[in-house]
C-alpha positions, -999 to 999 in steps of 0.1 A, spaced: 0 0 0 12 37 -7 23 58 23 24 88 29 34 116 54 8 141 58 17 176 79 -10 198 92 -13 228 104 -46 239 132 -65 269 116 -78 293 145 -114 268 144 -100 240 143 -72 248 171 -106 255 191 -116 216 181 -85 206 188 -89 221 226 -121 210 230 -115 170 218 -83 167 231 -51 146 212 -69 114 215 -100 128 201 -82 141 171 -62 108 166 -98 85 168 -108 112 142 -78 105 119 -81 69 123 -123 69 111 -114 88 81 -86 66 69 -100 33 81 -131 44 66 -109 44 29 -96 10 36 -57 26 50 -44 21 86 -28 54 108 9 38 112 19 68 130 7 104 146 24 132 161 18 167 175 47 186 167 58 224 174 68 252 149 57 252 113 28 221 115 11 212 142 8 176 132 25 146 116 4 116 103 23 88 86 -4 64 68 -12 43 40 -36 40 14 -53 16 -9 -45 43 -35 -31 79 -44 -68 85 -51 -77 80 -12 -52 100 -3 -66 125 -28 -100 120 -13 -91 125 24 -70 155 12 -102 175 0 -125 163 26 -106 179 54 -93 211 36 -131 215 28 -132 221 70 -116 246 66 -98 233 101 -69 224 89 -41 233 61 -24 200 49 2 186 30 5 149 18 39 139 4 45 99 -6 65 83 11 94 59 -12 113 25 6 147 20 -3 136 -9 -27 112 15 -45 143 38 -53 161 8 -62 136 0 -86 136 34 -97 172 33 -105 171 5 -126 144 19 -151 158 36 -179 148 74 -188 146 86 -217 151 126 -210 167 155 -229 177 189 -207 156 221 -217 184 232 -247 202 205 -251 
């Protein structure tokens, strides 16, 4: 399954939410919505400085990610970021492919 960090940062509302349901509220929250889309929560922190929060999950799909992604921005609660995650072997595989690219003037 794809995985994929996503970082979050609390809007002013959804800082309230946040204080009013408390860490574990959040994380049962997190854990519907991807469990709902057929992924599992492998990880979930609340960070300081520039996010608030680091989830670390995976997906059936890049399109569930997609899914989730627009469902919570639509909050308005939260501003998010999802980035995929790549093992080792995937950039081994990677590697091996061969490219076929020409540089911009060249």
């Amino acid at each position: 399954m794809p995985k994929f960090l996503i970082q979050a940062t609390y809007t002013a509302e959804g800082s309230k939410g946040l204080l009013k349901d408390g860490g574990s509220g959040r994380r049962a929250a997190v854990d519907q919505v991807v469990t709902g889309l057929g992924g599992k929560v492998e990880a979930m922190y609340f960070t300081f400085g520039e996010d608030d929060t680091m989830i670390i999950v995976d997906f059936p799909d890049a399109v569930s990610m997609a899914a989730v992604s627009l469902a919570v921005k639509a909050t308005g609660g939260l501003r998010t970021r999802a980035t995929p995650l790549l093992t080792v072997e995937d950039i081994d595989e990677a590697a091996r492919r061969e490219v076929g690219f020409r540089a911009p003037g060249g």
